[in-house]
N, C-alpha and C positions, 0 to 999 in steps of 0.2 A: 645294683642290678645282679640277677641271679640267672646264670646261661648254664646248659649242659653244654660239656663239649665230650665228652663221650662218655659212655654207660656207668663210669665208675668213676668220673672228675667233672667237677663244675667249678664255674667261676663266678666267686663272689666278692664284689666290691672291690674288681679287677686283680682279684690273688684265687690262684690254682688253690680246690680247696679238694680232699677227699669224699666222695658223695658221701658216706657211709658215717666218718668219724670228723669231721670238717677238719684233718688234718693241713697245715696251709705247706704247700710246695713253692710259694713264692710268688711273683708278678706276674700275670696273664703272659706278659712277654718275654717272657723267661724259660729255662730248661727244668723242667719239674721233673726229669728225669733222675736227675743229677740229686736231687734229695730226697729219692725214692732208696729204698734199700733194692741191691741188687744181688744176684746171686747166679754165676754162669756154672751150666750142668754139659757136662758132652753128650748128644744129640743119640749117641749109640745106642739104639735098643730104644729107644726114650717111646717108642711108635711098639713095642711086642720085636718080638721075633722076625717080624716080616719086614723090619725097617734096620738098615745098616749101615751105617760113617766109619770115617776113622775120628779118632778120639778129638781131631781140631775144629770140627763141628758142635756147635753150641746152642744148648738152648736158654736163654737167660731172659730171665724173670724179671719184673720191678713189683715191690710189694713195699704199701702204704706203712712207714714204722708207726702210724700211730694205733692201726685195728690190723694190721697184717693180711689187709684184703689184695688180693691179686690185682694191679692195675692195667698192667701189658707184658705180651711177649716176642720174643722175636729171637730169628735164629742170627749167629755168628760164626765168623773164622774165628780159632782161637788169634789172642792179642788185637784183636780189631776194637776201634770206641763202639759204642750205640749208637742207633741213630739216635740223631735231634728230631723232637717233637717240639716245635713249637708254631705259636700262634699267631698270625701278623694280621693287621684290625686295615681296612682299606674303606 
């Protein structure tokens, strides 16, 4: 079975796959975060000029290593995890 579960990830044949490059990220009920490549940037400036942090503000990325497409973002404290995305079937 083939489900979107959001704009740029689907699950096929119950494994996270990449919409784009059917990269697989592991079991629908798994942290497909976690084998996303990541990349944390300080948030400063990140908005122009009119947007200002201090440097422990983060902006970090998760991007697909098999097509390098942008999957999600979210901001952080510096040293803080990610959140968990995952999925629970009920």
């Amino acid at each position: 079975m083939n489900e979107r579960i959001s704009s740029v990830l689907d699950i096929v044949d119950d494994q996270i796959k990449c919409g784009k490059c059917s990269h697989d990220f592991g079991p629908s009920n798994g942290d497909w975060k976690a084998a996303a490549i990541t990349r944390d940037r300080p948030m400063n400036n990140a908005g122009g000029a009119a947007y200002h942090s201090r440097s422990h503000v983060l902006l970090r990325t998760f991007v697909c290593p098999g097509c390098a497409r942008l999957l999600a973002t979210e901001t952080a404290m510096e040293n803080e995890p990610y959140l968990k995305n995952t999925l629970t079937t009920g």
